[in-house]
N, C-alpha and C positions, 0 to 999 in steps of 0.2 A: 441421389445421395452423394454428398461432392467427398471423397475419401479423404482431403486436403483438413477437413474438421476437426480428425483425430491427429494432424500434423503437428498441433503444437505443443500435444502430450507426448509423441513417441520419437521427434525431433529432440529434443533434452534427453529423452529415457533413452537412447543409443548416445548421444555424443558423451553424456556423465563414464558411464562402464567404459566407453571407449579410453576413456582419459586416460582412468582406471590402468587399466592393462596393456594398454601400448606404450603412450607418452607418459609415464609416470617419473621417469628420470629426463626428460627434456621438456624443459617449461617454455622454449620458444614455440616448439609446436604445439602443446597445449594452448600457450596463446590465438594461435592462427585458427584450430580446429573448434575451440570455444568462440571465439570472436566470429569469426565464419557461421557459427551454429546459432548465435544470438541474432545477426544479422539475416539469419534466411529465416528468425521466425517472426521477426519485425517483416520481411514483404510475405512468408504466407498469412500474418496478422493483418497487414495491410488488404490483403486480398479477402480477405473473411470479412473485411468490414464493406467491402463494394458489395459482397454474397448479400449481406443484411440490412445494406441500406434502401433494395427494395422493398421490407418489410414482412418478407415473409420468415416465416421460422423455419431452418434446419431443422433436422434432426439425424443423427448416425447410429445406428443398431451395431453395436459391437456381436460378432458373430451372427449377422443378421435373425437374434432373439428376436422374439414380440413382446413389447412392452407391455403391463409392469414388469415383464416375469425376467425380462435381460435388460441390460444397460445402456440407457441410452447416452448419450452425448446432445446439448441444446446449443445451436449457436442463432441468437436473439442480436437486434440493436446494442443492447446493454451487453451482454459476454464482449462481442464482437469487439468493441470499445476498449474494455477491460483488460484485452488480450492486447491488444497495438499498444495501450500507454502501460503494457508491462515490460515488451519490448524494447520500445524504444527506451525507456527510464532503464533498463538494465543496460544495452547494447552502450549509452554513453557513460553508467556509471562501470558499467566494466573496461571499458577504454580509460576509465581516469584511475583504473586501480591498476591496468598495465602502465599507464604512465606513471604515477606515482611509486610504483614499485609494491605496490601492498601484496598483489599477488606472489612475490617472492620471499614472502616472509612466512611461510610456512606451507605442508601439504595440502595435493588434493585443492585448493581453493576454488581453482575450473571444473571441477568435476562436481565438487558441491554446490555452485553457482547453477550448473545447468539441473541435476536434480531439486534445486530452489526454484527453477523456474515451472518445472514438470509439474510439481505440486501448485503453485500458481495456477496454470492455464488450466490443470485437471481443474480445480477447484471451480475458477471461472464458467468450465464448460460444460461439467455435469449435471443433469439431469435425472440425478437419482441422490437422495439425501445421505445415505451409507457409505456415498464415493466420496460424497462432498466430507465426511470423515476420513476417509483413508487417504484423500489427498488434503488435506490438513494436516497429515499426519504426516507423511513423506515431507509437503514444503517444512514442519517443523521439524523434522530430523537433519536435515540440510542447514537449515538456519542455526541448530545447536554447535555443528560446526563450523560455522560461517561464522557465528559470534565470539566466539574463543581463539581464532584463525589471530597469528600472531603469538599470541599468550601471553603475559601476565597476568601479578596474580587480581590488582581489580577487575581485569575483562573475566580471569576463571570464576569470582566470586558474583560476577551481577550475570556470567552466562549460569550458574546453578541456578540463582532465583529466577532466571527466565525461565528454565527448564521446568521449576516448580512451579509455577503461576501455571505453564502451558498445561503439565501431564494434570493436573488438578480440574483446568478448562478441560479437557480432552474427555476426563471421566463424565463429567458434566453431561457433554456434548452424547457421551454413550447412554447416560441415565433420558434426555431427552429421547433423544432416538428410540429408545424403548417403551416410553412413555403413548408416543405418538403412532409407534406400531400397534401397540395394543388395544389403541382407539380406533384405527382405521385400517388396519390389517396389513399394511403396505408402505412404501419406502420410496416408491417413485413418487415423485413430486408432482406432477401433471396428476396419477392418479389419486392420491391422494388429496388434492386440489377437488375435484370429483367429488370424493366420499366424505370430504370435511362439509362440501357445498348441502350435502343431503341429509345430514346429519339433523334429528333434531335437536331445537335450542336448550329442551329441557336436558340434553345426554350432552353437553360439552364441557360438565366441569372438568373433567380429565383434560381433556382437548387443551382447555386454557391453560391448566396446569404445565404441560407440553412444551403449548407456544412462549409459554413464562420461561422456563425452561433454556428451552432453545435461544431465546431474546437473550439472557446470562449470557451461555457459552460466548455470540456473537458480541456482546458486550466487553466482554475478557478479550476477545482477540480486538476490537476495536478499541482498547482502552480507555473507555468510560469511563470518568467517574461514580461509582467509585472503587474501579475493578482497572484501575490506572497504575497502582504501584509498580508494575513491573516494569514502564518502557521508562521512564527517566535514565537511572542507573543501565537498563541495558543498553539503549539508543546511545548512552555516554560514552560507558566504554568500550560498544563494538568499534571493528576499523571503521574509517571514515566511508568505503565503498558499500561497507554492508550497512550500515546505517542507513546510507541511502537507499539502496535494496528495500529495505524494510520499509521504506516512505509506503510501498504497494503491499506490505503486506497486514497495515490496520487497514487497508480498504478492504479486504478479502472478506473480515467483518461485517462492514458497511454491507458489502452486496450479499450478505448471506440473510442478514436484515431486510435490506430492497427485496432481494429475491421472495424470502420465505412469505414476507407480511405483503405481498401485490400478486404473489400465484397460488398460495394455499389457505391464505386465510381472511382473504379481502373478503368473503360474501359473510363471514362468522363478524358481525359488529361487534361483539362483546368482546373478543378475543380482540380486532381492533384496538378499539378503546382502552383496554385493558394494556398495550404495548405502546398505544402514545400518552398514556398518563404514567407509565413509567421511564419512556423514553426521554420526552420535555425536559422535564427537571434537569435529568441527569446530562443532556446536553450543557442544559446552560450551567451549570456546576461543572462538566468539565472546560466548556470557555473561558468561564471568571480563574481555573484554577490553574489554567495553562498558561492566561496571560500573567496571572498574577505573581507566576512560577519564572513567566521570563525576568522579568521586574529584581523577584527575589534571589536570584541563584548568581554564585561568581563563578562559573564554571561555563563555557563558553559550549561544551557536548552537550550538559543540561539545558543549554539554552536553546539548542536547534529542538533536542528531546519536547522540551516543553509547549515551542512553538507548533510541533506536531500534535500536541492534546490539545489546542487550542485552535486548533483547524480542523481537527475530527470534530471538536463540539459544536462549532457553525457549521459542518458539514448534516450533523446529525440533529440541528433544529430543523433544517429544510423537510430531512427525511420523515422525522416523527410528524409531520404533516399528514401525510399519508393520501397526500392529493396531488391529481397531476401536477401543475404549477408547480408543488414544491419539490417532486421528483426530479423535475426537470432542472431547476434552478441548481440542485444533489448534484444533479451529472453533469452540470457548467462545474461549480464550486470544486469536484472530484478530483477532475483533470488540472484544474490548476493547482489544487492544494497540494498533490503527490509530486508534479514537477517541481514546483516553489520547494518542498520541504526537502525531496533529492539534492537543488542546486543547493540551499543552505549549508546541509552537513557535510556536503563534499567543498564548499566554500571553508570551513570550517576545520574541517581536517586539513588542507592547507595552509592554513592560521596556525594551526599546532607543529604540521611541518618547519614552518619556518622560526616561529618563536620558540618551537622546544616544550611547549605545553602549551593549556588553554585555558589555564588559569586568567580570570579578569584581571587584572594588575600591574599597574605601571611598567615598561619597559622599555628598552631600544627601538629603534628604529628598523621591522624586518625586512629584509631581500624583497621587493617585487610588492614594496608597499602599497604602491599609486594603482597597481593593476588588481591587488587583492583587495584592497581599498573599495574600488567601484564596482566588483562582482557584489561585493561585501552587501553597499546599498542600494543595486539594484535588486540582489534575494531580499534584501530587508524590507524593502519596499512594497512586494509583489505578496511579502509573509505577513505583513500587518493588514495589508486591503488599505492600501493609498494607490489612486491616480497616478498612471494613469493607464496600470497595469490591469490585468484579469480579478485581481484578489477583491478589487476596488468594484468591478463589476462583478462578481461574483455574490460578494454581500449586500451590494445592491437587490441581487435576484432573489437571495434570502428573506430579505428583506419586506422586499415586494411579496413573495410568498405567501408571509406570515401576516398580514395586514388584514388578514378579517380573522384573526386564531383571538381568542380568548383572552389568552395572553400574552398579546400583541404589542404592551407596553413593556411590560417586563421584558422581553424579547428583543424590543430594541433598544432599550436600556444598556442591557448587559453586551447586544454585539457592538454598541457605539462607546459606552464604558470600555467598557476590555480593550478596543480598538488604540484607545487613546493610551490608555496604559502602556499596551505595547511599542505605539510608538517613539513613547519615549524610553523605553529598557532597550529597544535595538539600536535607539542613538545615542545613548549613553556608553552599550557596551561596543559600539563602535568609536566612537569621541576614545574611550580607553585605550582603543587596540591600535588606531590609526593615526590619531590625534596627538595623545597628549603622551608623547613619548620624552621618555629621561632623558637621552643623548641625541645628536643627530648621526652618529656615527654608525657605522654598521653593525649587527649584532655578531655576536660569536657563532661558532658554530655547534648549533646547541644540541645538548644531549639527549638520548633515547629518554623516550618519558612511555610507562607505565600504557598512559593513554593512547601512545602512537605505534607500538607495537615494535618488538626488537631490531634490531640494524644484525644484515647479514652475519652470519662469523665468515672466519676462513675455513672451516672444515661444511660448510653448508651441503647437505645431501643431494641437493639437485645440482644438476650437473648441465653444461652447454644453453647456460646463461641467456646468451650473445649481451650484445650492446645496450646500454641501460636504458629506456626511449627516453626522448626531451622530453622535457618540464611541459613545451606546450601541447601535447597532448594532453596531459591531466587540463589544461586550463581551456581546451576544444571541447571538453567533455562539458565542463560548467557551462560554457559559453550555449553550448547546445539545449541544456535545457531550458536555461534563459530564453533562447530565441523560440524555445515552445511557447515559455509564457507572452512573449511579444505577437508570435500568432494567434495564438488563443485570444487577444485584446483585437491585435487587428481585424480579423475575422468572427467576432462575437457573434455576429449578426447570424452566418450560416453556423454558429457553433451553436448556437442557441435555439436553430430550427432542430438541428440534430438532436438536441436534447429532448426538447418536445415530444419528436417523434419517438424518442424513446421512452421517455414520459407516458405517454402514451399509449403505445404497444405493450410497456407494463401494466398497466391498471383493465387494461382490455386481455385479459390471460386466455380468453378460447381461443384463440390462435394456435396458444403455445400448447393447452390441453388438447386441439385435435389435431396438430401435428403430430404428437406423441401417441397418440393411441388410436385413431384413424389412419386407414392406409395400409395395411399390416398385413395384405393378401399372401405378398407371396413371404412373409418371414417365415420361421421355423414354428 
């Protein structure tokens, strides 16, 4: 049992408090101690993922309990994964919020950032269904400050409706949970996997009920349609770093999906069946409405916002699959969608830095055109699934996937419709921002907007500053995710073994059931 497994939960849960109470009036060292803390959980993520790439499953007994009755911790192919592209996507979009300055625009931002991350990795790692609540619950308490961070009053108004969308999900998620105890007596997910398998067919209307359930909540946090209202308006006007942040936390959804419907409910067909006939649909309804969303909106935050429901919903045809193949093709499609849609809105908040808003419409010529220009349509590019990026292979693999489903025209209809749509909303409202500008002169220098969060005063409370960092850090930070998506193209080929194998050790769960519950001689 490698103790390093609970690292990635109790790494954030010390550095946040520390923030807290030591550095709370010095933001450089919060800088150093946060940025340092991100960075050591990107290489022990790194290292979790060599632990899992021979295929066997972890497991960590907190308080060496015996499962179901204590908590376990699971590290699989798929957590393992989950944990390094949470890392690395925070480690550069936190780099581009100290470069930018976002983090000086109001408290605590480092200290919320890492308890953001806590509830992440818990969530990712756990192996018991009631954690996978309570660390739901921590990453959204952090994120409620993370989205208002800055303040005004659009960001206070669309962080209440996040709040309300969440605590509404959250009850949900308790009403399931209860549901599903009451059918199977138990909460660990290996076990329960178990007693769902033995159950019989005529005693699972409850059970369905449950997994119905549970599918919502996962729904709500993955922004489904049609349980989507909330991320437009929030994804708009959080800061630009926490937006991006947030690219990984509709996947927390996704895998709670993967997870639940390939370890506890794969042998129940009914219960199956019953989550990809409500799944399908709702995928391809939120595709058509994400792209059709970029098309319709003059608001350039709504438009990264959108582009992100529009990648959850190709993400989420793969998945309603419910077949290797199409898992697999999920966990290609995963990794690039979260990079692509990080670099977008920190591309994008940039745009707003320099032009003063993000309004679509005619203007000047901004500072640093030609270099934000070509970030612009390289994210553009990687966001539609065009050649010759990952996005491009990514829907291909979808694609491919879906080729003996049912619905296999409709299917590709709507990813090759939508596709097209998009392409032209992203050159359009590039041609606007880039292009076809009023003057050739320089712009002024524009004023605080709403959307981009206040400029310093002179009485600001934190104290010993230092030096503002250059510009090019926030644009190291873009450049980096970028060059994930250019790996991820380059390297398909082994990216794609990877997936498989993860593919695969999901739909195969005795593994992960007799690592959990075999073995347990010398626990308590």
């Amino acid at each position: 049992m490698s103790h390093l497994i609970i690292a990635p939960v109790v790494l954030p849960a010390v550095i946040g408090p520390l923030i807290i109470l030591w550095m709370r009036n010095d933001l450089l060292l919060q800088r150093v101690f946060s940025v340092a803390g991100t960075a050591l959980l990107a290489g022990v993520a790194l290292y979790l993922n060599l632990l899992a790439a021979g295929g066997e499953v972890q497991v960590y007994r907190l308080g060496n309990w015996a499962a179901p009755f204590g908590i376990v911790l699971m590290l699989d192919r798929l957590a393992a994964l989950m944990l390094l592209l949470t890392a690395v996507l925070a480690l550069a979009v936190q780099l581009y919020a100290i470069g930018s300055g976002w983090d000086r625009k109001g408290w605590h931002f480092h200290a919320l950032w890492q308890f953001q991350l806590m509830g992440v990795c818990g969530a990712f790692l756990t192996g018991d269904a009631f954690n996978l609540f309570v660390f739901f619950e921590v990453l959204l308490i952090a994120s409620y400050g993370l989205m208002i961070h800055g303040g005004g009053e659009m960001r206070l108004r669309a962080g209440v409706q996040y709040i309300a969308y969440n605590l509404a999900g959250s009850t949900l998620f308790l009403a399931a949970l209860g549901v599903l105890y009451s059918v199977t007596g138990t909460l660990n997910m290996a076990d329960m996997a178990l007693r769902v398998a033995a159950m019989p067919a005529e005693d699972t209307a409850l059970l369905r009920a449950g997994a119905v359930l549970l599918m919502l909540v996962f729904a709500v946090k993955a922004a489904l349609v049609p349980l989507h209202f909330w991320l437009p308006s929030t994804y708009a006007n959080a800061p630009g770093p926490v937006a991006a942040l947030f690219a990984i936390m509709t996947k927390v959804g996704v895998y709670g999906i993967i997870r639940f419907f390939t370890l506890v409910f794969p042998q129940d067909a009914v219960t199956q069946s019953v989550a990809a006939d409500l799944l399908l649909p709702a995928a391809l309804f939120t595709l058509a409405i994400g792209q059709i969303g970029i098309l319709g909106t003059r608001h350039l935050g709504r438009l990264a916002a959108f582009a992100a429901i529009g990648s959850i919903g190709t993400l989420m045809i793969a998945v309603a699959q419910f077949t290797p193949q199409g898992t697999a093709a999920a966990v290609y499609y995963l990794i690039h969608s979260t990079l692509a849609a990080g670099a977008l809105f920190l591309i994008v908040d940039m745009i707003g830095a320099r032009r003063g808003d993000l309004w679509l419409r005619l203007d000047r010529v901004m500072p640093g055109n030609g270099l934000v220009a070509a970030l612009y349509f390289t994210a553009a590019i990687a966001v539609v699934g065009m050649p010759p990026f990952s996005g491009f292979i990514g829907k291909l693999l979808v694609m491919q996937a879906t080729g003996a489903a049912p619905a296999m025209v409709w299917i590709w209809a709507t990813i090759l419709i939508t596709s097209l749509i998009a392409i032209y909303a992203m050159s359009r409202a590039g041609s606007i921002v880039f292009w076809k500008s009023v003057e050739l002169g320089p712009a002024p220098v524009p004023a605080p907007a709403a959307a981009a969060g206040p400029r310093l005063e002179p009485d600001e409370p934190i104290q010993n500053l230092g030096d503002a960092p250059a510009n090019w850090l926030a644009v190291a930070s873009v450049t980096l995710l970028l060059s994930g998506i250019v790996a991820l193209t380059a390297f398909a080929g082994p990216a794609m073994r990877f997936a498989e194998a993860t593919a695969a050790q999901l739909h195969n769960p005795d593994a992960y059931v007799s690592a959990v519950l075999e073995g347990q001689e010398d626990t308590k």
